[in-house]
C-alpha positions in Angstrom: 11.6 89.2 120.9 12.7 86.9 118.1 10.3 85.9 115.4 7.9 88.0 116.0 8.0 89.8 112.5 5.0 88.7 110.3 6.2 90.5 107.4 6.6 89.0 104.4 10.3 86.9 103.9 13.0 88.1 102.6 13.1 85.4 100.3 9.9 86.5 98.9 11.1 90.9 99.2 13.7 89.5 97.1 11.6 87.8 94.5 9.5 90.8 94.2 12.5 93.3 93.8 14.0 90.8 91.0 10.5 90.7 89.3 9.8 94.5 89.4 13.3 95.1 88.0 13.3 92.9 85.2 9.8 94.4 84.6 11.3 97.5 84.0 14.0 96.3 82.0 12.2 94.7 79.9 10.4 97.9 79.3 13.3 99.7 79.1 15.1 97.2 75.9 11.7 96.5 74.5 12.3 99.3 71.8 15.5 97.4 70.7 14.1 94.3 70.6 15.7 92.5 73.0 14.5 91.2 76.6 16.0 91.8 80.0 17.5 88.4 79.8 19.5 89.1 76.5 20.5 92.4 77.8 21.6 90.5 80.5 23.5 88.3 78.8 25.4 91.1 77.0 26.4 93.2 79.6 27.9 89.4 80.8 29.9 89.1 77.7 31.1 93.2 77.8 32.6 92.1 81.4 34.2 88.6 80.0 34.4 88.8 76.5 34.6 84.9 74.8 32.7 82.8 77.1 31.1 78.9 76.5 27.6 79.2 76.3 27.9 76.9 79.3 29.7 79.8 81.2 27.2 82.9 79.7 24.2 80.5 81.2 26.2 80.1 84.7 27.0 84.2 84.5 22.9 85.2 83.3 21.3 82.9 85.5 19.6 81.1 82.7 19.2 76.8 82.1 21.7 75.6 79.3 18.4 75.3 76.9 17.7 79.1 77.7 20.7 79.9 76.7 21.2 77.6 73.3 17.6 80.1 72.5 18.9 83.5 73.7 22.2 82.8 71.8 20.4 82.1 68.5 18.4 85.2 68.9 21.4 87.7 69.7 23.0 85.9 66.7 20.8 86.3 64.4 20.3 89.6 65.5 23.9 90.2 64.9 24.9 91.7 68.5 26.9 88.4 69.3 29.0 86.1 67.3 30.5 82.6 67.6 34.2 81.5 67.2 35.8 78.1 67.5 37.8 77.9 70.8 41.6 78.2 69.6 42.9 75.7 72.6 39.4 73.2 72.4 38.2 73.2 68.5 35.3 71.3 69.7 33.9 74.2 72.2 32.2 77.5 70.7 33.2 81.1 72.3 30.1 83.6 72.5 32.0 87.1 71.6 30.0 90.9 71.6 29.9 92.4 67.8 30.5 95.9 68.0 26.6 96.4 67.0 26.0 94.7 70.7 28.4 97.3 72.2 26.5 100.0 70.8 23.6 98.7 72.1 24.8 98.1 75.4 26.4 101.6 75.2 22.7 103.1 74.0 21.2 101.9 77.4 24.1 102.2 79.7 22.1 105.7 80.8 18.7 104.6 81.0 19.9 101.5 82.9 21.7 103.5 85.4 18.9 105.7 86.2 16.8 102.6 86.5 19.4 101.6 88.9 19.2 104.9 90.6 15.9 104.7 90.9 15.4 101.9 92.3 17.1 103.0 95.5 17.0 107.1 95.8 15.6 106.8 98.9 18.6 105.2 100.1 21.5 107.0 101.6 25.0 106.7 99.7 25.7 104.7 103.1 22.5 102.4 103.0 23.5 101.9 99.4 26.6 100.5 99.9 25.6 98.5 103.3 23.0 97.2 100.3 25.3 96.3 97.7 27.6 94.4 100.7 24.3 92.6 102.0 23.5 91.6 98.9 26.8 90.6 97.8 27.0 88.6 100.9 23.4 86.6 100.9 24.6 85.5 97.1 27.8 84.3 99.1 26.1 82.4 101.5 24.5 80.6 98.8 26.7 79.9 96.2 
């Protein structure tokens, strides 16, 4: 019979997976002194290296005012740097420092075990029908 399931909705599964991960992140980074959100931003900028700040906020799911903070921090911090856009001299491009590939490249392990983790009692097949399900519902609402 349809709609009888008075579980909770998947909007709300969601919302508590995305919390309890970026919990765990956040323990994870602490030690370096960033949060989930900055790490998050970096592993963004390993994949696509020299991005507006408008694009790194589009890409870590943070507002534009977020961002303008996180990008001052990881500055400061020295794991990111900003250059004048060769083809626009007005626009800034957000580039990694080496320092922020090392730290990306100190937690690459304990991220993927966090990963891991998170869905061991999953089949290799259930993981992948995840991933695509996933994938898909961020589709649907982009």
């Amino acid at each position: 019979m349809v709609g009888t399931w008075t579980g909770p909705s998947l909007l709300y599964m969601v919302k508590q997976v995305e919390l309890a991960a970026r919990s765990r992140l956040d323990e994870l980074v602490k030690p370096a002194g960033i949060t989930a959100l900055q790490y998050t931003a970096l592993t963004v900028l390993e994949r696509h290296d020299g991005l507006s700040a408008a694009q790194l906020a589009r890409d870590s799911f943070v507002t534009a005012q977020s961002m303008a903070d996180l990008v001052r921090s990881l500055e400061t911090r020295g794991l990111i740097r900003r250059e004048r856009n060769p083809q626009s001299r007005r626009e800034l491009l957000i580039l990694l420092t080496d320092a922020g590939r090392e730290l990306l490249a100190h937690f690459a392990e304990p991220v993927r075990e966090l990963e891991e983790r998170m869905v061991e009692d999953l089949t290799a097949h259930q993981r992948e029908q995840f991933r695509r399900a996933l994938s898909k519902a961020w589709h649907a609402l982009s």
